[in-house]
N, C-alpha and C positions, 0 to 999 in steps of 0.2 A: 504494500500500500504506500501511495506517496504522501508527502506531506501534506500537500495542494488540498487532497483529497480526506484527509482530517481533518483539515482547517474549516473546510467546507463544510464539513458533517459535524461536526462534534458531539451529535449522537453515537456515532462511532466509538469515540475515543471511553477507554472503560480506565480511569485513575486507580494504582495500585493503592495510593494513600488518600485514606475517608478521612474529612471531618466528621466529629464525635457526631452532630445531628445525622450525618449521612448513613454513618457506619450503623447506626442505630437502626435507620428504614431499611437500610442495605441486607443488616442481618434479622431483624424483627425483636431481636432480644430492646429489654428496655435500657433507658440510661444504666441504672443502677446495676445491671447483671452484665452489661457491660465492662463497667469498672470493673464489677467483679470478678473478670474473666481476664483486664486486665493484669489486676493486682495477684490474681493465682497463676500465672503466666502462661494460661492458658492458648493466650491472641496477644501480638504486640503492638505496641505503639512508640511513638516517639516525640519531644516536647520540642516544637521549632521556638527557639528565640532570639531576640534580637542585642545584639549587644547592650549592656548597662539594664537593659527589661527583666523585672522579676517573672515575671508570667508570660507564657508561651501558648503555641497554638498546638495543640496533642491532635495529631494525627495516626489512622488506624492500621494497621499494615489488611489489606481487602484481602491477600492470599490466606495470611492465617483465622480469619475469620473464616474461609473457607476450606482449610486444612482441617478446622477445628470441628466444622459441622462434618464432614466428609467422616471425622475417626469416631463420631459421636454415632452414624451411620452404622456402620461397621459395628463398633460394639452392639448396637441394637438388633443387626444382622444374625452375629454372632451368637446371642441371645435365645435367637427363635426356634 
C-alpha cells in the first residue's frame, strides 16, 4: 500500500497505540478493568511526556490487548 493511498483513507490506517478512551471501545472492557489489566501486566502501555511535564498521555499497546483476549480464548477453548 502507498502512502498516497493512506493519507486518503485513513479509515485504512488501524494505530498500534490507543488512547485510554479508544482502547477502552477498542477492547469493551471498562476504564477500571483496564487499569487493571494494566497494573497486572496483563496488556501494556506507555506514558508519552513532555519534557519539564508531570503528567503524560498513556497510551495502549492494541496488539497486547489483542494477545491478551486471543490467550483468554484459548484457555476457555481448553476448558471445554
Amino acid at each position: 500500500m502507498f502512502a498516497k493511498e493512506i493519507v486518503s483513507d485513513p479509515a485504512r490506517i488501524e494505530p498500534r497505540w490507543l488512547r485510554v478512551p479508544v482502547a477502552v471501545a477498542y477492547s469493551g472492557f471498562s476504564r477500571a478493568k483496564l487499569f487493571t489489566l494494566l497494573s497486572e501486566g496483563q496488556i501494556k502501555s506507555v506514558s508519552v511526556t513532555s519534557s519539564g511535564k508531570r503528567r503524560g498521555i498513556r497510551v495502549i499497546d492494541r496488539l497486547s490487548i489483542d494477545a491478551f483476549l486471543t490467550s483468554l480464548g484459548k484457555k476457555q477453548g481448553a476448558s471445554k
